[in-house]
C-alpha beads as a LAMMPS data file, in Angstrom:
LAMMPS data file: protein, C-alpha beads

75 atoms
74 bonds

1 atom types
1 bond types

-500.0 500.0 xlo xhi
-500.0 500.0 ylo yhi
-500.0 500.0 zlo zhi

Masses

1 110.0

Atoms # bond

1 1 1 0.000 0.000 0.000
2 1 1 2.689 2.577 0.553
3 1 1 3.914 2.024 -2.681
4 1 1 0.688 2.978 -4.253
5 1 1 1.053 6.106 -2.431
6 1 1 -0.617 5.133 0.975
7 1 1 -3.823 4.348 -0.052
8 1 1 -5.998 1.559 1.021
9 1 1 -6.618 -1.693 -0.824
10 1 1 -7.349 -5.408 -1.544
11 1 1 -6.440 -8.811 -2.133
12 1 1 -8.522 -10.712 -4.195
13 1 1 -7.795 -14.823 -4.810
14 1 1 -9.433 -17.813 -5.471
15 1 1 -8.638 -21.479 -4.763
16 1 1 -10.058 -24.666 -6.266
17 1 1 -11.894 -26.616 -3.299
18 1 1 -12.500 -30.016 -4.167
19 1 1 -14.635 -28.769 -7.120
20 1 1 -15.568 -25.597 -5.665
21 1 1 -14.111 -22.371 -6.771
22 1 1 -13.859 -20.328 -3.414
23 1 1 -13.026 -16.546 -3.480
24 1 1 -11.457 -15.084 -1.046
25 1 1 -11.385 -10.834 -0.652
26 1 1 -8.772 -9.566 1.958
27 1 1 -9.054 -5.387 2.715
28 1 1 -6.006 -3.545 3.645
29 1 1 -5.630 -0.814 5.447
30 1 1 -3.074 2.596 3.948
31 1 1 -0.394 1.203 5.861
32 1 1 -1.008 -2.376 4.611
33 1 1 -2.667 -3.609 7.635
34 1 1 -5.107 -6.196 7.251
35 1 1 -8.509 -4.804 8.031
36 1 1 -10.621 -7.199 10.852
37 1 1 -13.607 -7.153 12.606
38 1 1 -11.931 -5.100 15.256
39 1 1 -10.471 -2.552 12.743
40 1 1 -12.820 -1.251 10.546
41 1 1 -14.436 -4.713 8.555
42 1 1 -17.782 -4.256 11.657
43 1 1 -18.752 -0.846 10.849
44 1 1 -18.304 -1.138 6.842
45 1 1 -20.817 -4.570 7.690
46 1 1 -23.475 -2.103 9.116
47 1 1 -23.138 0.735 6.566
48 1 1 -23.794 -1.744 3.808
49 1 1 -26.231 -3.075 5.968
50 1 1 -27.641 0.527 6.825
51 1 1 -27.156 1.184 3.114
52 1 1 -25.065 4.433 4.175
53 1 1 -22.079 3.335 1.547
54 1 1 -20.482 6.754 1.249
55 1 1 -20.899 7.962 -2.504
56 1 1 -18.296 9.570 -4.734
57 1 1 -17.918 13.804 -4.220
58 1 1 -18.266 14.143 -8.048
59 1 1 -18.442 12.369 -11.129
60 1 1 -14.555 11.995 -11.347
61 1 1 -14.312 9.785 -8.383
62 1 1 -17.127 7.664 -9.342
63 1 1 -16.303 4.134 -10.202
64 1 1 -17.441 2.054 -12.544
65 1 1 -18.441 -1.643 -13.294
66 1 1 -16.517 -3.189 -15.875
67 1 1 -17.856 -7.184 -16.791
68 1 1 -14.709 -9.062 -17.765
69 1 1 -16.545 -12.479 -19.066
70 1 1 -12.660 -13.570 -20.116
71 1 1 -11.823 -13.360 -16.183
72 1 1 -14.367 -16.236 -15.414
73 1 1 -13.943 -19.824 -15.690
74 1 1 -16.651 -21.830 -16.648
75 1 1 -17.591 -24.789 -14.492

Bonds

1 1 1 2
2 1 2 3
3 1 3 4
4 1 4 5
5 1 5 6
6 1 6 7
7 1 7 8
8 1 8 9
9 1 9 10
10 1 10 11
11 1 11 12
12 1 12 13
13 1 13 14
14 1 14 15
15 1 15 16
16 1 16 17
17 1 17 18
18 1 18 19
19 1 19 20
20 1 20 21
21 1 21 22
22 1 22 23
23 1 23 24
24 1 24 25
25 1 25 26
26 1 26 27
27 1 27 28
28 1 28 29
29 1 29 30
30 1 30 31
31 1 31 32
32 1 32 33
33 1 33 34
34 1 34 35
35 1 35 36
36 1 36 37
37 1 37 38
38 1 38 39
39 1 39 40
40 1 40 41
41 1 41 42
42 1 42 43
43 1 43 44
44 1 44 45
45 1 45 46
46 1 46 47
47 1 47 48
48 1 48 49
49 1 49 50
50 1 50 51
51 1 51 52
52 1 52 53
53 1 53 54
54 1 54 55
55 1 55 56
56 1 56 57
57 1 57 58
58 1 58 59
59 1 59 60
60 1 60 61
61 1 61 62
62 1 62 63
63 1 63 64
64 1 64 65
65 1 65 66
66 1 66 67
67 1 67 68
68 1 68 69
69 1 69 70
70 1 70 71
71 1 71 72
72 1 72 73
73 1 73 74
74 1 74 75
């Protein structure tokens, strides 16, 4: 993360589980610490929950959704 300028991020991986794709999504803090329960994880659960996701300050900052079909494996 302090490569990328301090700025927080994610991990995103996925393992083959006896025939079971699992995906696994680990959030990271700005100075690369892993973000728990205890650290952050609890309160994004309830804004989701709340549906009180902060939203972008302009249209600049927005992000978008991009489908990549050639990311997916079929089963």
């Amino acid at each position: 993360m302090k490569e990328l300028g301090d700025v927080p991020g994610a991990l995103l991986s996925t393992a083959d589980d006896g025939g079971r794709q699992t995906v696994t999504i680990r959030l990271y803090d700005a100075q690369g610490q892993p973000v728990t329960e205890d650290t952050g994880l609890a309160k994004i659960r309830k804004l989701i929950d709340a549906d009180r996701v902060p939203r972008p300050v302009n249209d600049q900052a927005r992000g978008r959704i991009v489908e990549r079909r050639d990311l997916v494996e079929a089963l």
